[in-house]
C-alpha positions as CSV (number, residue, x, y, z in Angstrom):
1,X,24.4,32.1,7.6
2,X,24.3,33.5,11.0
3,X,23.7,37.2,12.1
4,X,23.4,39.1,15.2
5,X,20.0,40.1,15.9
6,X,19.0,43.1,17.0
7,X,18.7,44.9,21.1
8,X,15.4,45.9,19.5
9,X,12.0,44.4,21.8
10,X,9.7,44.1,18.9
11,X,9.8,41.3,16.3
12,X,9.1,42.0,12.9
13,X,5.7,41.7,11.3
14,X,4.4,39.6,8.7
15,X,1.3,40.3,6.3
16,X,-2.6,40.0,7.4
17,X,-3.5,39.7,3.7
18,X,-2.0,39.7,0.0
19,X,-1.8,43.3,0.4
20,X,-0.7,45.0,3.1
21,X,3.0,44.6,2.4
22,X,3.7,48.2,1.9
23,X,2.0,49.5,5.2
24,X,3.6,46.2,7.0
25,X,7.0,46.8,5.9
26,X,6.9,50.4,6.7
27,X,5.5,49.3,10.4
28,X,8.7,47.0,10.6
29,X,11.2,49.7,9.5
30,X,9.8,51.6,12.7
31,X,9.7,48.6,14.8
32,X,13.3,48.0,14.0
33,X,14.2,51.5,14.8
34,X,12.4,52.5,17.9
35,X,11.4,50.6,20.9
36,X,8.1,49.8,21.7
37,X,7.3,52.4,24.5
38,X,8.7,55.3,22.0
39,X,6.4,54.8,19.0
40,X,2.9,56.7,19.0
41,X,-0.3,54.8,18.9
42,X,-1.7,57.7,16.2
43,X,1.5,56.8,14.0
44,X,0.5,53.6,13.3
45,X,-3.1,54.0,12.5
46,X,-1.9,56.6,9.7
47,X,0.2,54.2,7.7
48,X,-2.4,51.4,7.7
49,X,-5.0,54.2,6.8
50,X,-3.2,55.9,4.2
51,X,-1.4,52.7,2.4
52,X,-3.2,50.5,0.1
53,X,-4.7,53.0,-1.6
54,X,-5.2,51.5,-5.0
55,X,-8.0,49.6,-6.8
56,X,-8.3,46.3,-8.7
57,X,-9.7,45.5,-12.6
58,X,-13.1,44.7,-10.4
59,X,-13.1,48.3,-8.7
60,X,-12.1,47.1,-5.6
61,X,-10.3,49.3,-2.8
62,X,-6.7,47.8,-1.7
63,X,-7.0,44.9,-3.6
64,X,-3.7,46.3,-5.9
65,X,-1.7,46.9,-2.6
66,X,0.0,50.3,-2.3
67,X,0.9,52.5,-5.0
68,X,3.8,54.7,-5.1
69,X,2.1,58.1,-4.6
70,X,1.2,56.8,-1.2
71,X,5.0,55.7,-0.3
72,X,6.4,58.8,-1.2
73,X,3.6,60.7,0.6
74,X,4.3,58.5,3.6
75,X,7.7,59.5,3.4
76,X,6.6,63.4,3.6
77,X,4.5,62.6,6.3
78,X,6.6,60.8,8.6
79,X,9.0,63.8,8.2
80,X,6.6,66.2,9.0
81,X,5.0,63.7,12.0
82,X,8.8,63.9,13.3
83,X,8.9,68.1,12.9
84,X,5.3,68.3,15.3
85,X,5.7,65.6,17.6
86,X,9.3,65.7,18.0
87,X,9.8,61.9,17.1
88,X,12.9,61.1,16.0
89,X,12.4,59.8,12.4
90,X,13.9,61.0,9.1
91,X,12.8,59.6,6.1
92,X,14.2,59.9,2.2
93,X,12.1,59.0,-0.6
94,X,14.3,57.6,-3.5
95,X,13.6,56.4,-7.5
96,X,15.0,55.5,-10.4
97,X,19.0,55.2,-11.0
98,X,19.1,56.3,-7.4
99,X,17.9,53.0,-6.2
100,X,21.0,51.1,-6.6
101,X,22.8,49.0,-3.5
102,X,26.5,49.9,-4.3
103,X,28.8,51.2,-2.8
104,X,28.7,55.0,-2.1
105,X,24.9,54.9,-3.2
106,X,22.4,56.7,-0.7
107,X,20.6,53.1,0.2
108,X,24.4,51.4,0.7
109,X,25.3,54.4,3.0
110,X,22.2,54.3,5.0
111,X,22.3,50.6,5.7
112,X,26.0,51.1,7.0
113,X,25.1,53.9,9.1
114,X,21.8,52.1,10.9
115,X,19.3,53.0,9.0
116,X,16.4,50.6,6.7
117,X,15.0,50.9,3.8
118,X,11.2,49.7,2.1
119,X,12.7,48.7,-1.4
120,X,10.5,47.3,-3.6
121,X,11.0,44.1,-5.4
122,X,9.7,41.0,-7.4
123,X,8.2,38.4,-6.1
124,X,6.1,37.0,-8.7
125,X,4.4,40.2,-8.5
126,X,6.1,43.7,-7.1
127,X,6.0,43.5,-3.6
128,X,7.5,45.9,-0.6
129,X,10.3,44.6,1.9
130,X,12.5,45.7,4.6
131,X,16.3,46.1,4.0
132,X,17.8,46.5,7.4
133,X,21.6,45.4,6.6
134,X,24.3,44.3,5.1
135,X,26.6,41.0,5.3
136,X,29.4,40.7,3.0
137,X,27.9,39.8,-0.1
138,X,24.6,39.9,1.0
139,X,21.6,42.6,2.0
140,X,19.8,41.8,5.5
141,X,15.8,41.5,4.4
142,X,12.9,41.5,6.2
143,X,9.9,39.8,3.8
144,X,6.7,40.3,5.4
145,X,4.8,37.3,3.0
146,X,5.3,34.3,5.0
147,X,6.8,31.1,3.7
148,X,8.0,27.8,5.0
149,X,10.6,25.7,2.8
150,X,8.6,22.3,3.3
151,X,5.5,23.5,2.2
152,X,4.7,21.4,-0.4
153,X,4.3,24.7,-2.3
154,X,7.4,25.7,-1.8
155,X,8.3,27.8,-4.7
156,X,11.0,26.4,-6.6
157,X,13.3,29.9,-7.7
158,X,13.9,30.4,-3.3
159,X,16.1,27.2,-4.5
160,X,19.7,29.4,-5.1
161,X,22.6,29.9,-3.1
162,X,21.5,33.7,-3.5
163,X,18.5,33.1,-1.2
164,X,19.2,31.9,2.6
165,X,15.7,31.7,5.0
166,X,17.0,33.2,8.4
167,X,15.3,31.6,11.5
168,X,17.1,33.0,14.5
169,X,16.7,37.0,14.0
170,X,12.9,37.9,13.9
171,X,13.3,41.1,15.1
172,X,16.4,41.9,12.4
173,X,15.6,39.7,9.0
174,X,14.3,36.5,7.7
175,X,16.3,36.2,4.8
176,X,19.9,36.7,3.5
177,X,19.8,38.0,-0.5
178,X,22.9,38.1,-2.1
179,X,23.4,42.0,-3.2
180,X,24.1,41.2,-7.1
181,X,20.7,39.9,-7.2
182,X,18.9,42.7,-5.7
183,X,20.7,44.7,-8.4
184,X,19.4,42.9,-11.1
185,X,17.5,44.7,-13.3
186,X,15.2,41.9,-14.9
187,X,12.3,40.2,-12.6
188,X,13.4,37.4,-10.7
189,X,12.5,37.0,-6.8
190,X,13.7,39.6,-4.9
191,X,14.8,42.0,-7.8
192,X,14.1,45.4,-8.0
193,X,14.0,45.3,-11.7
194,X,14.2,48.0,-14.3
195,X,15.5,51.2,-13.1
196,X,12.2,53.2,-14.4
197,X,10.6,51.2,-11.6
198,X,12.8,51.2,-8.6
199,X,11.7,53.4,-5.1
200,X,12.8,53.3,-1.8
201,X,12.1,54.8,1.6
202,X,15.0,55.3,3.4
203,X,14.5,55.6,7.2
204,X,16.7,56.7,10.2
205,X,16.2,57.0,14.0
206,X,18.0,60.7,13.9
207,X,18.4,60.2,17.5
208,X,21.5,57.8,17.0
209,X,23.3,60.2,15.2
210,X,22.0,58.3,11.5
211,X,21.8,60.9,8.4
């Protein structure tokens, strides 16, 4: 499956450690959105600094990745970094029943109209990505843990016709996931599981005319 990438200069990011998904894949949404010259030096040090915020059975910091308290409050404080600095960014934080990719939802809606959103998802634990599309029958997404399909550990449930790796649009996605699958509400890769569970941050670059 082939896609157009995007004008965007920045490629997408991928993880430094097992943890940092949730600050890395709300780094990509703004990478995806803005270009390089337009986003503020100050914004990125606050979402690396305020995400992975939890602690571990052993008491140690990060080591659980981000919770959700610190999504949504990332979400708050984008909007408000947006209102003082006049940078173009709205944000929507989103749980529960409202996390669904259908049509007419608010995460369907946004991904037709240009915007992204951090969903989280299973991936043989719960884990953040970036949804920056859509393509017939299947969501556009950015996963910021890296894999290669002929590593020897390879993991064997990438192996459906619901999963396609994506090599040619690093600065747009690196995998194709068909939508029913996301939907899913039980825990196989890239579900988002039981709707109790489900978040989102929903992101637009206001200045295209998104929300």
């Amino acid at each position: 499956m082939k896609v157009g990438d995007s004008r965007m200069k920045n490629v997408l990011n991928y993880q430094t450690c097992e943890y940092d998904c949730g600050p890395v894949s709300l780094l990509n949404g703004i990478r995806y959105l803005f270009d390089r010259e337009e986003i503020y030096p100050d914004l990125v040090k606050f979402i690396m600094l305020y995400c992975m915020d939890t602690y571990n059975e052993n008491g140690e910091l990060c080591k659980r990745g981000t919770s959700s308290a610190a999504m949504h409050y990332m979400s708050n404080w984008l909007n408000h970094f947006s209102e003082t600095r006049n940078f173009p960014i709205h944000c929507d934080y989103v749980t529960g029943e409202q996390v669904a990719l259908v049509p007419g939802s608010q995460l369907w809606m946004a991904l037709e109209s240009g915007g992204v959103a951090v969903v989280r998802v299973h991936l043989e634990c719960w884990h953040y990505v970036l949804l920056t599309g859509l393509s017939g029958d299947y969501a556009l997404v950015f996963d910021p843990y890296y894999e290669e399909e002929d590593d020897p550990e390879f993991d064997e449930e990438y192996q459906t016709d619901e999963i396609h790796f994506l090599y040619d649009t690093p600065k747009r996605a690196n995998r194709s996931v068909s939508i029913a699958r996301i939907n899913r509400t039980d825990t196989g890769y890239y579900q988002m599981g039981a709707f109790k569970g489900r978040e989102a941050v929903i992101m637009f670059n206001v200045s295209n005319g998104a929300v």
